[in-house]
VOLO-685705 format. One record per residue: residue number from 1; x negated, y, z of N, C-alpha, C in turn. Coordinates in pm, 1 decimal, padded with zeros to 6 digits. Layout:
<site><k>NUM</k><n_c1>X</n_c1><n_c2>Y</n_c2><n_c3>Z</n_c3><ca_c1>X</ca_c1><ca_c2>Y</ca_c2><ca_c3>Z</ca_c3><c_c1>X</c_c1><c_c2>Y</c_c2><c_c3>Z</c_c3></site>
...
END
This chain:
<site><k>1</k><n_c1>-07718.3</n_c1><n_c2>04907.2</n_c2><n_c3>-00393.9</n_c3><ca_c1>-07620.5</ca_c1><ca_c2>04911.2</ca_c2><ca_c3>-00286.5</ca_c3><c_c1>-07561.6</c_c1><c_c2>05051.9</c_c2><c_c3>-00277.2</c_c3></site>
<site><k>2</k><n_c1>-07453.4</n_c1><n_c2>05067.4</n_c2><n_c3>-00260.2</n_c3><ca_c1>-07362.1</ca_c1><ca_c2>05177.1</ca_c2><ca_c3>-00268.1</ca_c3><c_c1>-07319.6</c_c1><c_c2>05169.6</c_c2><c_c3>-00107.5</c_c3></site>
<site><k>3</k><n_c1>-07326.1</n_c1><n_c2>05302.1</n_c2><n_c3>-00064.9</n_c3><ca_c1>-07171.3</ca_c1><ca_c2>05312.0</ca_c2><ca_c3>00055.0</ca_c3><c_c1>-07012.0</c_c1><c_c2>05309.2</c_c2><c_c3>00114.4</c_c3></site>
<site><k>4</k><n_c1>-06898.5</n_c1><n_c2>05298.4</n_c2><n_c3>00135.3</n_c3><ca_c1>-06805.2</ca_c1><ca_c2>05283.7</ca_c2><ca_c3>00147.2</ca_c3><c_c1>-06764.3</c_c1><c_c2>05294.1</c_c2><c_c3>00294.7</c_c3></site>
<site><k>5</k><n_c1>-06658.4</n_c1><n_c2>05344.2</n_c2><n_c3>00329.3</n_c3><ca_c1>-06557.1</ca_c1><ca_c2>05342.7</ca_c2><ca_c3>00391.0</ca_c3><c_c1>-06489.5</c_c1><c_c2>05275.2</c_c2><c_c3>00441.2</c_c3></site>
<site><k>6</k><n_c1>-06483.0</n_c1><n_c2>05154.7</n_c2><n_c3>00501.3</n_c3><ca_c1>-06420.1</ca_c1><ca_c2>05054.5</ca_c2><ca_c3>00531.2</ca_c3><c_c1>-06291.3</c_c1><c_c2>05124.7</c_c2><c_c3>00692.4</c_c3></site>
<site><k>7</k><n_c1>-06156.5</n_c1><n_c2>05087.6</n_c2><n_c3>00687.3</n_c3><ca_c1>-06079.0</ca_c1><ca_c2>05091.0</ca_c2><ca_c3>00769.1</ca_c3><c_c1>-06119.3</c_c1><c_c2>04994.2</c_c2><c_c3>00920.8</c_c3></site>
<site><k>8</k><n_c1>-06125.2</n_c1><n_c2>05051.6</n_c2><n_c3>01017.6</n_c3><ca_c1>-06155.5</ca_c1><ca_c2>04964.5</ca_c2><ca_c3>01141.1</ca_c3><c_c1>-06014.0</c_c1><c_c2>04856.9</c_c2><c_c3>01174.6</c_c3></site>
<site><k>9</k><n_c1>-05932.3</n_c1><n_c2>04834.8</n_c2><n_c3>01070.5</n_c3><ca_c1>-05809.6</ca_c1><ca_c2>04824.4</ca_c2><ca_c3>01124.4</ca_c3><c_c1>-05796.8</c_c1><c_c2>04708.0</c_c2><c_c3>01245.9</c_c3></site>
<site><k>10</k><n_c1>-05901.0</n_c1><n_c2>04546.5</n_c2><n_c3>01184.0</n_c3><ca_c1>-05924.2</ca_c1><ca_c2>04460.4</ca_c2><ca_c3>01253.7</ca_c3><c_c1>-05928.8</c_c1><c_c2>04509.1</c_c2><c_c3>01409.7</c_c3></site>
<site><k>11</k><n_c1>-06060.0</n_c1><n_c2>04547.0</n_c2><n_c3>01395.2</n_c3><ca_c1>-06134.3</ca_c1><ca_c2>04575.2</ca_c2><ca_c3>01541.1</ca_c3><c_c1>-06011.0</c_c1><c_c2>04682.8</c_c2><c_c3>01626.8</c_c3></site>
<site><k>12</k><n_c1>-05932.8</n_c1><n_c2>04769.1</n_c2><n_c3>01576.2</n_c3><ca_c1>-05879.1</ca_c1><ca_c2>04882.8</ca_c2><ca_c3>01666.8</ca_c3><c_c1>-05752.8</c_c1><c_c2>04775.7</c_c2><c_c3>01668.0</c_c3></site>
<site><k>13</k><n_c1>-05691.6</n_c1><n_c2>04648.2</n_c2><n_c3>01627.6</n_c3><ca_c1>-05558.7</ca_c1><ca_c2>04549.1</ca_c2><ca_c3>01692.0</ca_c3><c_c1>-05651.3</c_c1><c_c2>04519.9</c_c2><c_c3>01759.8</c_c3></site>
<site><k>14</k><n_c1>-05772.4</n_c1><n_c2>04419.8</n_c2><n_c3>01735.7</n_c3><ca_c1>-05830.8</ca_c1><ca_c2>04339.2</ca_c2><ca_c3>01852.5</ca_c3><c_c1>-05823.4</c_c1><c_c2>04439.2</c_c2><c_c3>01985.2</c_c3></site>
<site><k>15</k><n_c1>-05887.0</n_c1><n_c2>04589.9</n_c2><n_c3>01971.2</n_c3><ca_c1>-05902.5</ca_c1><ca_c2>04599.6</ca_c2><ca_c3>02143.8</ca_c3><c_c1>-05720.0</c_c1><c_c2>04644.6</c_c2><c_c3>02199.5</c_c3></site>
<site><k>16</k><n_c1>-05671.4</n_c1><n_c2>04627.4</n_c2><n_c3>02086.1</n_c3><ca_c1>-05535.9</ca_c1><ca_c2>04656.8</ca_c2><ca_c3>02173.9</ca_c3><c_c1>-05485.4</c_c1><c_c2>04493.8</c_c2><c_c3>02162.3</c_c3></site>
<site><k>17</k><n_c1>-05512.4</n_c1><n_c2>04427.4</n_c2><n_c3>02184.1</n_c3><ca_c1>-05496.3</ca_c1><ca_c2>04278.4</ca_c2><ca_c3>02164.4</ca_c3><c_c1>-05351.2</c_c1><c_c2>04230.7</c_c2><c_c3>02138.7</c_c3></site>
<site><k>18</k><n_c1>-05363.0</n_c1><n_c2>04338.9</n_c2><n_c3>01978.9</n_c3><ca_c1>-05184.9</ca_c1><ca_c2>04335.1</ca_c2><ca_c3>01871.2</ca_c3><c_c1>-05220.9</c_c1><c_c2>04251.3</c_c2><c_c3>01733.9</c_c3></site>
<site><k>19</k><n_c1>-05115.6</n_c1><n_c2>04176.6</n_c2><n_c3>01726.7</n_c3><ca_c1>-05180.0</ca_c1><ca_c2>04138.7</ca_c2><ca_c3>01591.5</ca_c3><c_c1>-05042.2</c_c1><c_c2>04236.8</c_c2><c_c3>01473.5</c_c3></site>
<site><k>20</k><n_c1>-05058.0</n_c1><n_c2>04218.2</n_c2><n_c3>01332.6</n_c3><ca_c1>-05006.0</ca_c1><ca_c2>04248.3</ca_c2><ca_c3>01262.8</ca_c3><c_c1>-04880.6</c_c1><c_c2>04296.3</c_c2><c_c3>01265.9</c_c3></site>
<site><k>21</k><n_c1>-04781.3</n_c1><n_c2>04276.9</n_c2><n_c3>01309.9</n_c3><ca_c1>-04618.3</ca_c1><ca_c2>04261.9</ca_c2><ca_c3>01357.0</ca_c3><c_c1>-04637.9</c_c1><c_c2>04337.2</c_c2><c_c3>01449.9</c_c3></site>
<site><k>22</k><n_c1>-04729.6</n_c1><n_c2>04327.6</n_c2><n_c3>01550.4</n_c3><ca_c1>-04706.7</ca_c1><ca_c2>04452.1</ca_c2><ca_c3>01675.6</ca_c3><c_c1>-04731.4</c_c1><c_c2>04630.5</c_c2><c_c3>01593.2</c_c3></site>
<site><k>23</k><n_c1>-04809.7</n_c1><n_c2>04573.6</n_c2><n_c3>01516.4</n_c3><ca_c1>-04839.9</ca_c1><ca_c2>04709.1</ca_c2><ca_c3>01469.7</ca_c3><c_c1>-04708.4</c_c1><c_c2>04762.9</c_c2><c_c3>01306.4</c_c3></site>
<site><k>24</k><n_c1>-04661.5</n_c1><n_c2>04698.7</n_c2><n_c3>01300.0</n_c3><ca_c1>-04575.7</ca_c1><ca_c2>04685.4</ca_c2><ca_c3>01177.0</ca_c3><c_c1>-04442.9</c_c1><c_c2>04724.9</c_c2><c_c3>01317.6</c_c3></site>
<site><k>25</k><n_c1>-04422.3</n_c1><n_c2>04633.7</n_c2><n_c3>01434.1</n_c3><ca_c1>-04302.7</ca_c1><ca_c2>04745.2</ca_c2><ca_c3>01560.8</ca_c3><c_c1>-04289.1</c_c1><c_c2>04840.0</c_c2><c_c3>01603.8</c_c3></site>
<site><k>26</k><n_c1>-04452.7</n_c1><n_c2>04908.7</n_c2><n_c3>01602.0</n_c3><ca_c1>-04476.3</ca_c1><ca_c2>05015.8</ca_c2><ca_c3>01680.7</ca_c3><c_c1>-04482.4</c_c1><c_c2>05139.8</c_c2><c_c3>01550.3</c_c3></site>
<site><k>27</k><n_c1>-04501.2</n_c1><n_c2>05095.5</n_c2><n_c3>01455.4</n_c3><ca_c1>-04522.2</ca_c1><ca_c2>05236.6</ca_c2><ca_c3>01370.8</ca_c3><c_c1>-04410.3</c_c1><c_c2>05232.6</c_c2><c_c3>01241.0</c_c3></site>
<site><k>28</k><n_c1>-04430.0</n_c1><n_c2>05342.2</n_c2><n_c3>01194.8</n_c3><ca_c1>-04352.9</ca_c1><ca_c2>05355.0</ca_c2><ca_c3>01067.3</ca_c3><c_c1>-04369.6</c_c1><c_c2>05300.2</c_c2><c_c3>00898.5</c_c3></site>
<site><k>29</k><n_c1>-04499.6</n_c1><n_c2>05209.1</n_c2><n_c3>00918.2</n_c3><ca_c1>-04560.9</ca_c1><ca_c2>05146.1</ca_c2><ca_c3>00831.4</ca_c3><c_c1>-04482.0</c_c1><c_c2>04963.9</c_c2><c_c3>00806.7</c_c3></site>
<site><k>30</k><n_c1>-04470.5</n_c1><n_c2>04922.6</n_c2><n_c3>00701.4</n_c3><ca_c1>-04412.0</ca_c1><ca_c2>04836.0</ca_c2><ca_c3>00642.8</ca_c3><c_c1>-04492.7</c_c1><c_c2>04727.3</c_c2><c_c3>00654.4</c_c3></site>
<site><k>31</k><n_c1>-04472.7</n_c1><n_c2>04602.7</n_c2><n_c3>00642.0</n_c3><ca_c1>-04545.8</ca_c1><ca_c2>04473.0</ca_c2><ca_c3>00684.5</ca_c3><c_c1>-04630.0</c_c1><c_c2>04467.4</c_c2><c_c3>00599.2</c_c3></site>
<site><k>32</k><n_c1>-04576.6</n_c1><n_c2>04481.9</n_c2><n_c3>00450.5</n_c3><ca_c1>-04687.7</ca_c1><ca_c2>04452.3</ca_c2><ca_c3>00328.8</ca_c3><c_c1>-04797.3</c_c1><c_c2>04589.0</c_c2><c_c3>00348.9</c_c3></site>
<site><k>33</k><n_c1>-04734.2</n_c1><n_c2>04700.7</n_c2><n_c3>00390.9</n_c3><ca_c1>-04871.4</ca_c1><ca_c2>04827.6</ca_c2><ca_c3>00414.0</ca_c3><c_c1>-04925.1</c_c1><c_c2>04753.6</c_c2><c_c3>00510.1</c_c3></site>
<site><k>34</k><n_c1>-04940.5</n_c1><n_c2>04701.7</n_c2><n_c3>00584.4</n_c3><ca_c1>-04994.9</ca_c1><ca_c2>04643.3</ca_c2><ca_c3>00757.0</ca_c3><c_c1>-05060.6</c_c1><c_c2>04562.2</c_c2><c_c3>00674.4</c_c3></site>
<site><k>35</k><n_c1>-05037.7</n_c1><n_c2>04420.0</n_c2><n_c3>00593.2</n_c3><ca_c1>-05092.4</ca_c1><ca_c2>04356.1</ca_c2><ca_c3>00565.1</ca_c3><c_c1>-05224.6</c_c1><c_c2>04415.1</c_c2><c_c3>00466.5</c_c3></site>
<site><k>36</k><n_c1>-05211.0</n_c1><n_c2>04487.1</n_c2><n_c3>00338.6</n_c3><ca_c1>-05280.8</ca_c1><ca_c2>04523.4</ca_c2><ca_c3>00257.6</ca_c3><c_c1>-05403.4</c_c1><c_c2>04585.2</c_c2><c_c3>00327.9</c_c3></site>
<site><k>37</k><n_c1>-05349.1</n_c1><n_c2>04654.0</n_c2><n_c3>00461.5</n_c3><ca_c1>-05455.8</ca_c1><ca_c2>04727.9</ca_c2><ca_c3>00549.4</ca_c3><c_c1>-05565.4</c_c1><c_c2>04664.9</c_c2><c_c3>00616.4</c_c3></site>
<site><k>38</k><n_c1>-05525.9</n_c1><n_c2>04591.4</n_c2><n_c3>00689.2</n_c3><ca_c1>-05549.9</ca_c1><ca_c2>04445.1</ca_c2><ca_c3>00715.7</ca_c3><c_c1>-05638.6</c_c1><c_c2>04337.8</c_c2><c_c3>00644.8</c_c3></site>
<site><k>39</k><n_c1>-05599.9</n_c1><n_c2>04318.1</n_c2><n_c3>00501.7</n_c3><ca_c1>-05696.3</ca_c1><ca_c2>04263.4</ca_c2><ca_c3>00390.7</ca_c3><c_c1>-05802.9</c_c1><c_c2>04354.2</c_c2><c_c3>00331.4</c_c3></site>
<site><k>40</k><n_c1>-05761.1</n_c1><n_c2>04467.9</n_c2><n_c3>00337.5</n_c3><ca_c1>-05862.9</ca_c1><ca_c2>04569.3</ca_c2><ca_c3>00264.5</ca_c3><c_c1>-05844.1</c_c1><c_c2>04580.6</c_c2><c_c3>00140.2</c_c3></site>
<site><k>41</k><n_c1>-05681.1</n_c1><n_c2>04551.8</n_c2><n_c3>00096.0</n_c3><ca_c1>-05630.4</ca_c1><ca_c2>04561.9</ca_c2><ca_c3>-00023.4</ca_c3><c_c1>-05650.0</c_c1><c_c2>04719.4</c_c2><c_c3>-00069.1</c_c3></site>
<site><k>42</k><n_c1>-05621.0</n_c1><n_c2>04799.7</n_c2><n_c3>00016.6</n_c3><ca_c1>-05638.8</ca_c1><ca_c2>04892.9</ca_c2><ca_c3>00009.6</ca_c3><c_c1>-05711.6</c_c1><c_c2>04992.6</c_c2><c_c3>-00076.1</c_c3></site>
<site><k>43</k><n_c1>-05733.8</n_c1><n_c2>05067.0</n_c2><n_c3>-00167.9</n_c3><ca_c1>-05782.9</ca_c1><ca_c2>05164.9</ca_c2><ca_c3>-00206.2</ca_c3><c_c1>-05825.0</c_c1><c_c2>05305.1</c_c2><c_c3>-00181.2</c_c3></site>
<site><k>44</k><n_c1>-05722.9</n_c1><n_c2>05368.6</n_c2><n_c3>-00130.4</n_c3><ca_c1>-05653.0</ca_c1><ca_c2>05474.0</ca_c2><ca_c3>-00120.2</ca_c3><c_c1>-05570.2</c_c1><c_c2>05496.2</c_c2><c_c3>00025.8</c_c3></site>
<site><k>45</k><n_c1>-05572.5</n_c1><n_c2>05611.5</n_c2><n_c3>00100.5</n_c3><ca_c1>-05510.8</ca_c1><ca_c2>05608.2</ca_c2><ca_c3>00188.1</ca_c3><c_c1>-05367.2</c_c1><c_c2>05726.9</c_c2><c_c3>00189.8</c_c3></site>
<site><k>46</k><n_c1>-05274.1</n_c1><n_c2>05698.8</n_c2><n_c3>00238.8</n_c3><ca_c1>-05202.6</ca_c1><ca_c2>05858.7</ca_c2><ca_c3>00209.6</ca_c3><c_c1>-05227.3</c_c1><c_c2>05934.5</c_c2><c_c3>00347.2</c_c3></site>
<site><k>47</k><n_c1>-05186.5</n_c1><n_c2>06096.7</n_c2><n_c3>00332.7</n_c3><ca_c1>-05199.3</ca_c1><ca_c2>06115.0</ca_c2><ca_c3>00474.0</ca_c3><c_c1>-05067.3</c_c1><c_c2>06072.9</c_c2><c_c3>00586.8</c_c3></site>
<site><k>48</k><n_c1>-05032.7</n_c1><n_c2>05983.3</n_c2><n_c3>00557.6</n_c3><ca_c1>-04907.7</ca_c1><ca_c2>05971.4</ca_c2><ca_c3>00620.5</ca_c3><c_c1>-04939.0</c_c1><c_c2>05867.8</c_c2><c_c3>00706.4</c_c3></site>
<site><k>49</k><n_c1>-04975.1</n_c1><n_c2>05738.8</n_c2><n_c3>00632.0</n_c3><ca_c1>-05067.1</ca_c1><ca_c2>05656.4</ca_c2><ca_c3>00664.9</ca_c3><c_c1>-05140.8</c_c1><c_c2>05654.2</c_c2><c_c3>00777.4</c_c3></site>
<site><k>50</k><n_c1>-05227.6</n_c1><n_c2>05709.6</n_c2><n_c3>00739.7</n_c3><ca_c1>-05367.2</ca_c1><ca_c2>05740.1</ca_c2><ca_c3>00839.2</ca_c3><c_c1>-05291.4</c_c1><c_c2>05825.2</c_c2><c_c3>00955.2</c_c3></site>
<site><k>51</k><n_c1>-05218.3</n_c1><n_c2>05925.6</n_c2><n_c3>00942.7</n_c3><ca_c1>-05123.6</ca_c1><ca_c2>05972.5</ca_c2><ca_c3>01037.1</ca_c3><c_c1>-05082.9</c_c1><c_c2>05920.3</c_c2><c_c3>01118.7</c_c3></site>
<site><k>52</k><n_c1>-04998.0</n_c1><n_c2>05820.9</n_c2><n_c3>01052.9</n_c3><ca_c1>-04945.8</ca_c1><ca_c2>05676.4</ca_c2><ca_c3>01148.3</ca_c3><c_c1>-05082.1</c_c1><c_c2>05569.3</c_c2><c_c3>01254.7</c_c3></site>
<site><k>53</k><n_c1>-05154.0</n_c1><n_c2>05580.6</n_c2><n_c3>01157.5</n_c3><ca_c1>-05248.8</ca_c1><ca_c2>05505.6</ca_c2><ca_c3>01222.6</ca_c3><c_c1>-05348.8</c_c1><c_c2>05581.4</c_c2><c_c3>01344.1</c_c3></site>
<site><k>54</k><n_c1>-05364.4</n_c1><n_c2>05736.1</n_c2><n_c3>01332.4</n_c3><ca_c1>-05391.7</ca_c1><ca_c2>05810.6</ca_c2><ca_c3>01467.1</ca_c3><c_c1>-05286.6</c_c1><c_c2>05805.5</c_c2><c_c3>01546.0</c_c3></site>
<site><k>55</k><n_c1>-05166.1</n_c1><n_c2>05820.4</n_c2><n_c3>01488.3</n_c3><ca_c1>-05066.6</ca_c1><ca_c2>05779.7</ca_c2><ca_c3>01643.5</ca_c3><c_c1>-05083.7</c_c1><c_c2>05685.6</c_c2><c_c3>01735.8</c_c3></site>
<site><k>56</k><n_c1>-05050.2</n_c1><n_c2>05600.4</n_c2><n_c3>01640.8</n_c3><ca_c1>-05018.7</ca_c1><ca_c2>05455.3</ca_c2><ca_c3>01692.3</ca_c3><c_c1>-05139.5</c_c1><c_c2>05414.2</c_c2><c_c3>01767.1</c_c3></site>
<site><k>57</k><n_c1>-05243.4</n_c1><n_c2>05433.2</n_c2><n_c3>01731.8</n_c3><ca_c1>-05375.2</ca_c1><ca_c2>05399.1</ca_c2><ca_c3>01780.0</ca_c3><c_c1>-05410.8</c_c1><c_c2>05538.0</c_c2><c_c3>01888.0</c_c3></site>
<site><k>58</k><n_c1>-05368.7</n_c1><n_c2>05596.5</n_c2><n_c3>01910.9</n_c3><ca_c1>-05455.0</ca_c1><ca_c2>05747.4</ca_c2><ca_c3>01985.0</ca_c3><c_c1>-05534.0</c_c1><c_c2>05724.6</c_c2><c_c3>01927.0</c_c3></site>
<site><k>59</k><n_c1>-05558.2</n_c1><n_c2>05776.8</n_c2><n_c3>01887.3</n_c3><ca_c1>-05738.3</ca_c1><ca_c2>05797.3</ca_c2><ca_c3>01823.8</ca_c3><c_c1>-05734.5</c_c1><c_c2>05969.0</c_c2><c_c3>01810.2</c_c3></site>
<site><k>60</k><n_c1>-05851.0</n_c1><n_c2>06002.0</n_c2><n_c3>01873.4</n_c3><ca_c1>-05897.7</ca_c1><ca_c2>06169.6</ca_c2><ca_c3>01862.6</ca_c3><c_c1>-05955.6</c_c1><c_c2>06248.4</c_c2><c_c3>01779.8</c_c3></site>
<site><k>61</k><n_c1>-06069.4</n_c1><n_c2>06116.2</n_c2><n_c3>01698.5</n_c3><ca_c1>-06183.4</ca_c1><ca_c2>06157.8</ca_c2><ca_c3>01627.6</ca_c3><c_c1>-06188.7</c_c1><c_c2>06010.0</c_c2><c_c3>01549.1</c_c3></site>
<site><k>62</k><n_c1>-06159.8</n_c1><n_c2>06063.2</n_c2><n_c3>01377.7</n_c3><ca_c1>-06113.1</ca_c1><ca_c2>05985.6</ca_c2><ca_c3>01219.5</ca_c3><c_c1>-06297.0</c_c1><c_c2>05923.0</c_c2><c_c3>01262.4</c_c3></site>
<site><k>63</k><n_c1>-06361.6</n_c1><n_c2>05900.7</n_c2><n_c3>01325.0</n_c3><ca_c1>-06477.8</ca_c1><ca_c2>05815.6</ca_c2><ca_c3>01305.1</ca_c3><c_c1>-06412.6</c_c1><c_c2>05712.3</c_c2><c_c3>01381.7</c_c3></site>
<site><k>64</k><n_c1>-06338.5</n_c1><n_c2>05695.2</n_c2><n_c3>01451.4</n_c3><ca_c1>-06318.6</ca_c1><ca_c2>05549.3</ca_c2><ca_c3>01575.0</ca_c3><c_c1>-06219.1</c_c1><c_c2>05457.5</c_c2><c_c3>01409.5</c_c3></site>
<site><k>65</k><n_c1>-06152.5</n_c1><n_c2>05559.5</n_c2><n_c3>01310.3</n_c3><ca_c1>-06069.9</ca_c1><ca_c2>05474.8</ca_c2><ca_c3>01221.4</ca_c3><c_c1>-06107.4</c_c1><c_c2>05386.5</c_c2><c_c3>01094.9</c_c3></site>
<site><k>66</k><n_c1>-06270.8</n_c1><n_c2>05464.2</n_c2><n_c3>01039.0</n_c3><ca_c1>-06311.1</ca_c1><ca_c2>05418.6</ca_c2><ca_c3>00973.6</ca_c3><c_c1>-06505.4</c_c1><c_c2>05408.5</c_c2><c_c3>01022.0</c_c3></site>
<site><k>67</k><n_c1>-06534.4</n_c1><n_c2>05292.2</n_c2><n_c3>00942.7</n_c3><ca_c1>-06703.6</ca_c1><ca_c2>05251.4</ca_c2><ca_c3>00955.9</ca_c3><c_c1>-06784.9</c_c1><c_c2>05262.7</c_c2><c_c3>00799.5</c_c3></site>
<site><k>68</k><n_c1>-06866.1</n_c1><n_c2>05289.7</n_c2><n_c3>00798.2</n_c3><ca_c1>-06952.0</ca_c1><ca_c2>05339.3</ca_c2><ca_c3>00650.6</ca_c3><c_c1>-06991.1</c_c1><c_c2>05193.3</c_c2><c_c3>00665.4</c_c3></site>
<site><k>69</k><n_c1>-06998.4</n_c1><n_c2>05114.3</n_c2><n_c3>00560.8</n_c3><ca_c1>-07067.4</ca_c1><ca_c2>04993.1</ca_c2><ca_c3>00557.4</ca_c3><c_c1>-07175.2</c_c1><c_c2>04987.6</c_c2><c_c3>00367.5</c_c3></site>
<site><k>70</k><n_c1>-07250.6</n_c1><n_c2>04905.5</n_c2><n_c3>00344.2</n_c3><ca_c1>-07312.6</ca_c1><ca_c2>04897.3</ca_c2><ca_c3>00259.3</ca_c3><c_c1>-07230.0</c_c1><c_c2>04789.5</c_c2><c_c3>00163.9</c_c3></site>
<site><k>71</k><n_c1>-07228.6</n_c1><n_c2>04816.5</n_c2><n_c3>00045.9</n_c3><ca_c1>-07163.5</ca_c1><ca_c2>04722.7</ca_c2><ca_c3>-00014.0</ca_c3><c_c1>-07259.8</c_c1><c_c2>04686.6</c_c2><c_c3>-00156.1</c_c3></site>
<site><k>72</k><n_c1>-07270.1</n_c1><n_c2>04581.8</n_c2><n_c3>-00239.7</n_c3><ca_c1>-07303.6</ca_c1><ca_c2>04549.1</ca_c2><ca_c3>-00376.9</ca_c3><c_c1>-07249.1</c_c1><c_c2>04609.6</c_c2><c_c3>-00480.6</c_c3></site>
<site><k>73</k><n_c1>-07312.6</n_c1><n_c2>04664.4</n_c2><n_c3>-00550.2</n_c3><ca_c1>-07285.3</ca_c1><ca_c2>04726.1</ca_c2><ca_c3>-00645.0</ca_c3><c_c1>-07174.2</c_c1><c_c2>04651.0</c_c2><c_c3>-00771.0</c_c3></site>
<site><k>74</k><n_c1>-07089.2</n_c1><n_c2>04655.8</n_c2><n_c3>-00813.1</n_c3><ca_c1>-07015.2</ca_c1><ca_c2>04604.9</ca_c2><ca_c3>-00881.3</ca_c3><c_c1>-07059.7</c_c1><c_c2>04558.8</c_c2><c_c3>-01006.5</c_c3></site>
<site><k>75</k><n_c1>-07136.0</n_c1><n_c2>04640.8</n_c2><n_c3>-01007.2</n_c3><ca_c1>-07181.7</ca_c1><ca_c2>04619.0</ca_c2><ca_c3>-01207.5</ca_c3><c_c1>-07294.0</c_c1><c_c2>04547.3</c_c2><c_c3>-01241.2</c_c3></site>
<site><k>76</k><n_c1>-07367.2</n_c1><n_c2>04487.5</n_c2><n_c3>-01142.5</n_c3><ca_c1>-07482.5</ca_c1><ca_c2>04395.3</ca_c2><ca_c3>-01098.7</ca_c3><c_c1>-07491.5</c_c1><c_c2>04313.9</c_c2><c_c3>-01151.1</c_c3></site>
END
């Protein structure tokens, strides 16, 4: 088992009770970035991104944006 980074993106719409499109109105981020974020298509973040996503969200402290979770090793 390895560690990772996972985006809170779910949980930080749920407590603002936005789904996808609210957050694709309110920020400078594109539907397919919203979505990919959303799926955990994701790889990679830019700082622009994550920028957008402390705005939009207030957020004070980059721990409320992301959660360390355990994941399976790929090569298993």
């Amino acid at each position: 088992m390895t560690k990772e980074l996972k985006l809170r993106l779910r949980v930080l719409l749920a407590e603002k009770e936005w789904e996808q499109k609210d957050l694709v109105e309110r920020s400078n981020l594109t539907q397919r970035a919203v979505s990919e974020l959303y799926n955990d298509k994701t790889k990679s973040y830019t700082k622009a991104t994550l920028n957008e996503l402390v705005r939009v969200f207030e957020i004070d402290d980059m721990n409320e944006l992301f959660k360390i979770v355990e994941v399976e090793n790929e090569d298993n």
